[in-house]
N, C-alpha and C positions, 0 to 999 in steps of 0.2 A: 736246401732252402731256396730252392727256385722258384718258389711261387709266384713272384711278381711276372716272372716270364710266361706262366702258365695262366694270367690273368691279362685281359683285355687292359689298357692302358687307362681308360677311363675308370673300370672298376677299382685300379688302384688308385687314382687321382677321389674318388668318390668314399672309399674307405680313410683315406687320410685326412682329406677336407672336414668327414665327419668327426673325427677323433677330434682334431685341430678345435672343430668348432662345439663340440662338445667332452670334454676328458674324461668325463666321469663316464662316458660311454663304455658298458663292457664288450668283450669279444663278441661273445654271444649276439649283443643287441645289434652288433656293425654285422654278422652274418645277416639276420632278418633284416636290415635297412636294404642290402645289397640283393637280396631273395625278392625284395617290394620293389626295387627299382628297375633291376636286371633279369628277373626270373631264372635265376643261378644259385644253386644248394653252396653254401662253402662252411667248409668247418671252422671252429674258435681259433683252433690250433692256424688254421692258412690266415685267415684276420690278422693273428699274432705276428707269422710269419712276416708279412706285410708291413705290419707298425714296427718290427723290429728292426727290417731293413730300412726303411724310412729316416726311423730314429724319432719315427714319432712315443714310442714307447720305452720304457727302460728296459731292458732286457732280465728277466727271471735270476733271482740271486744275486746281480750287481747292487753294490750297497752307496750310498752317496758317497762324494769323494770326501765331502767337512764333516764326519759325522759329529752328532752333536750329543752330549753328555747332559743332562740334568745335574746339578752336583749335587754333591749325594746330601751335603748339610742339606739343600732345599727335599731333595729326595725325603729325607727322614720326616722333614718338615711337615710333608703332603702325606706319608703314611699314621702321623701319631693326630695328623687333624682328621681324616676319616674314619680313623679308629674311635675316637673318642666321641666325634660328632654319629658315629655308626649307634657308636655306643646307648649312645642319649634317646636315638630314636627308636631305636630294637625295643628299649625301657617302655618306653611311652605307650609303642603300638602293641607291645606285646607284656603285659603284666601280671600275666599268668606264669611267664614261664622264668626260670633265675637266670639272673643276670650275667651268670657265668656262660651261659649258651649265647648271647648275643656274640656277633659276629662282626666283621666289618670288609670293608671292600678292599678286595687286595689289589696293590697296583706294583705294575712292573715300569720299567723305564728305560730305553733302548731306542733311540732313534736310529734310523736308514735298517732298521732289521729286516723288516719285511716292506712289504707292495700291497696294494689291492685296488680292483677295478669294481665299480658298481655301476649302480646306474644315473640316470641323470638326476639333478633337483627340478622338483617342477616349477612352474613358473610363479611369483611373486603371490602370495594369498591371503585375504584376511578372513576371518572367520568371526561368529556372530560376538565373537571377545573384543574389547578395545583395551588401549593401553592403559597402565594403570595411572596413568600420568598424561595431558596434553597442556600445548603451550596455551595457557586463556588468556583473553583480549586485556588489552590493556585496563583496569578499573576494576573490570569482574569480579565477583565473590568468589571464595572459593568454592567449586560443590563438590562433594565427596560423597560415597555411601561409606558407611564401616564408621569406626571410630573417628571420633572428631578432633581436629587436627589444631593442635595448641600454638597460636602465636606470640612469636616473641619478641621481644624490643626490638626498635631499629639498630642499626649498629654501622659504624664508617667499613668501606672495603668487602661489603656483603659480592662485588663483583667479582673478589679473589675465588669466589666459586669455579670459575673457568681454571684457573689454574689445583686447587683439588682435582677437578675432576679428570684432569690430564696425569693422576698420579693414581686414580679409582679406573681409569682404564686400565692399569696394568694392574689392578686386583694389587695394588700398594696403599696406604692408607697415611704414611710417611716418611720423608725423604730417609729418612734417621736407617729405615730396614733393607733402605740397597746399597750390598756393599758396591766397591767399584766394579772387581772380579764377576762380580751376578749380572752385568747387564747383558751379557750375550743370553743369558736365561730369559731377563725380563724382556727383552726384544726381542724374545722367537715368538714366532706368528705360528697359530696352527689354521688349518684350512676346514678342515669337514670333523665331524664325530661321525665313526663308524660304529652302528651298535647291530651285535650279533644275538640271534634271535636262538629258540631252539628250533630244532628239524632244517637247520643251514639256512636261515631268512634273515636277510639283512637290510640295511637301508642307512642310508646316509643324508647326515645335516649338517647346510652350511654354516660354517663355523668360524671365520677368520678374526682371530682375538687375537690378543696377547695370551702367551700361555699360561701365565699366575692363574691370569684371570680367567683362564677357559676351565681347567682346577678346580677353581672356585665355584664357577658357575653348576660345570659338571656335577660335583659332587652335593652341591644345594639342592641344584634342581632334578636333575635326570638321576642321581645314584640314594640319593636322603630325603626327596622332597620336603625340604626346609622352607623353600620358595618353589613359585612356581617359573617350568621352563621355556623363555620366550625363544623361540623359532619363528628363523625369517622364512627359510626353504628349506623342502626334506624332500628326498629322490621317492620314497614311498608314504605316502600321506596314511595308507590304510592300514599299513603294515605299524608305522609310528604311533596311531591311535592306539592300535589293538595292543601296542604294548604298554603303552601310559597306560591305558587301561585294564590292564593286566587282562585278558582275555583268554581262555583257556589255548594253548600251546603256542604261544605267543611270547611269552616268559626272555626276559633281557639274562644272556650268558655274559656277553662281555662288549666293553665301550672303549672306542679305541680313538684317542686324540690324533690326526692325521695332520704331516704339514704341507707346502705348497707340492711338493711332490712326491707326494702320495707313502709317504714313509712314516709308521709308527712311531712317534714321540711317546705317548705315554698310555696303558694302557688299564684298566679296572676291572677287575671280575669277582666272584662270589657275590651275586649285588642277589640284594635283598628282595623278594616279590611284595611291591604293596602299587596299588595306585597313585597316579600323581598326576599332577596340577600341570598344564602346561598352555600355555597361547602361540597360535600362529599367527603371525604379526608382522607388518615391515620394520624393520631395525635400522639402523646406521651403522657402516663397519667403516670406519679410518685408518690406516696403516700409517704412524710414526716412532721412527727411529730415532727422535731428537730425542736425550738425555735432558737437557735443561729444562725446567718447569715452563717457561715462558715461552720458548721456542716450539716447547711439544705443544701446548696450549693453544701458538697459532696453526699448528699443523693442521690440528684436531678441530677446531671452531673457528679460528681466523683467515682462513689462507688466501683472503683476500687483503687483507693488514700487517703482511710479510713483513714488508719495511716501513710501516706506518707505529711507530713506539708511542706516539703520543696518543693517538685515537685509542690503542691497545691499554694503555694507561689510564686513559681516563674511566673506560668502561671498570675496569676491575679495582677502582677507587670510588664505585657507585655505592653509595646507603643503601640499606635494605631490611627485610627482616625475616625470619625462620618462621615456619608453620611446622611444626612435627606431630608422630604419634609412632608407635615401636614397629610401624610397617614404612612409613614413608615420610620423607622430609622434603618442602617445599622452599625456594628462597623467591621469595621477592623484589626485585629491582626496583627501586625508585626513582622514576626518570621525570622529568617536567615532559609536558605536550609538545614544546619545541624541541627537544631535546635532540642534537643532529646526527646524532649515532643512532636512532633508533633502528632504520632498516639491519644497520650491521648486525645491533646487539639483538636482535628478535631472530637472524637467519643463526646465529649463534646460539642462542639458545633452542633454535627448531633442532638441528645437529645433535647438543645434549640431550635432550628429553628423546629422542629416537635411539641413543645409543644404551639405554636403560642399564645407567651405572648405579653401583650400589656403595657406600659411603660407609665408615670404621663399625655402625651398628646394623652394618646389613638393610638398611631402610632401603627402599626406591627412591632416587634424588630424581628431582627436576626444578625448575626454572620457570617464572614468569615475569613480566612485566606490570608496574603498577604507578601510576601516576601520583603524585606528590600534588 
């Protein structure tokens, strides 16, 4: 394994810095970077050689040292809901055929099993879709296309919104269904979805959620399309179309939940071919580890009101009122014109409506402001 000795000191310095500053970079892509820079052939294998001596890479077969378990109660949990919800939709889209032939998507669960390298995400993009939700100005009507969104009385504490929604990040709905034992579950992060294509075509999207909730998402949007799937970044943009769009040999084999390194947590296959719905969009990703509703709540929306209790209190004691319809629920804050929280509560609520949570009936929740 002497490659580094057989390499110019720069070329290693130039192969490491890239990995460093890119991970998702495969072997492959660090040979052609170093072929563009130096006009020097080198194989995946020497790359590898390289990152492994470094330590830039994990070395092939080595498993993580914490390996991490789904427990099997949630395990079962997540098998008998995409079986059922498989279930529903196989019915729907296919009613010609008996119900005994519908399928569902099988999933495995094994963290630190395997590795994989891809290529990179591109860079941040929107496309001619907007959100289905944005923050409107203070007084504004609502506008919407689609069904018309029913409003509902005022009511005291319409601001306890913020804390829901720090318990709809973790794809939880309430406090009641975490046990103590589960939170190393609900606080695992996963990083990217790896979806495997046929004819060996892959591509990767960024993904960093909570893992209930990445589950959830997954199987909604990208394995049932139940909802459609919002994508912030994906490493192949043309490869990701063609497969939403199910395009002839394109066809999704299997979708692998990835965590921060690079280790299968959970993964889907048998998935069904149909087309689906999906936006590429900028999102909001937060990472908090705080158990307490109020604590994670400022993690996630406050985290400039750390040790500010009273400002934090008062927003989430604001009146307000509900707009709904069976895709999306709207809450309205009731603020006066003076009202001296406004910049806080309006950059808090820009955070929620980008981080496109979804609430006990699967609606799209968001947040506006309205003057009293």
């Amino acid at each position: 394994m002497g490659v580094t000795y057989k390499l110019r000191e720069e070329v290693v310095s130039f192969i490491i810095s890239q990995r460093q500053n890119n991970p998702l970079f495969s072997c492959r892509q660090l040979a052609e970077l170093v072929s563009q820079q130096f006009g020097i052939r080198l194989s995946k294998s020497s790359v590898h050689d390289v990152l492994k001596e470094s330590g830039a890479v994990t070395p092939r077969g080595r498993k993580p040292k914490d390996k991490f378990q789904i427990p099997i109660e949630k395990k079962k949990q997540i098998q008998v809901s995409l079986s059922q919800v498989m279930l529903d939709v196989r019915q729907k889209a296919l009613p010609q055929q008996d119900s005994a032939l519908a399928g569902h998507a099988g999933v495995t669960s094994e963290a630190g099993a395997q590795n994989f390298q891809e290529t990179p995400l591109s860079p941040e993009k929107s496309i001619e879709l907007t959100p289905p939700h944005v923050l409107l100005l203070e007084g504004s009507p609502l506008e919407k296309e689609g069904p018309l969104l029913q409003k509902g009385d005022i009511y005291e504490g319409a601001g306890r919104i913020f804390l829901k929604a720090a318990l709809w990040d973790l794809g939880v709905f309430s406090e009641n269904e975490i046990k103590e034992n589960d939170w190393q579950y609900y606080l695992l992060y996963t990083s990217n979805i790896k979806v495997n294509l046929e004819e060996d075509k892959s591509y990767v999207i960024e993904w960093p959620l909570p893992l209930h909730r990445s589950i959830r998402e997954v199987a909604d949007g990208l394995i049932n399309n139940i909802t459609p799937l919002i994508v912030h970044k994906v490493s192949e943009e043309t490869l990701f179309k063609a497969s939403m769009n199910v395009n002839s040999g394109f066809k999704i084999k299997k979708i692998s939940l990835v965590d921060g390194d690079n280790h299968i947590i959970c993964e889907f296959s048998n998935i069904v071919e149909f087309k689906r719905n999906f936006k590429i969009i900028n999102r909001a990703f937060v990472e908090s580890k705080d158990r307490n509703l109020e604590e994670r709540s400022k993690t996630l929306f406050f985290s400039q009101l750390i040790d500010n209790n009273k400002v934090m209190d008062n927003i989430l004691n604001l009146e307000g009122f509900d707009s709904t319809n069976e895709e999306e629920k709207v809450v309205t804050l009731l603020i006066e014109d003076s009202y001296a929280n406004k910049a806080i509560l309006q950059q808090a609520i820009e955070k929620l409506n980008s981080m496109f949570l979804r609430d006990e009936k699967n609606r799209l929740v968001s947040v506006r402001i309205g003057l009293n």
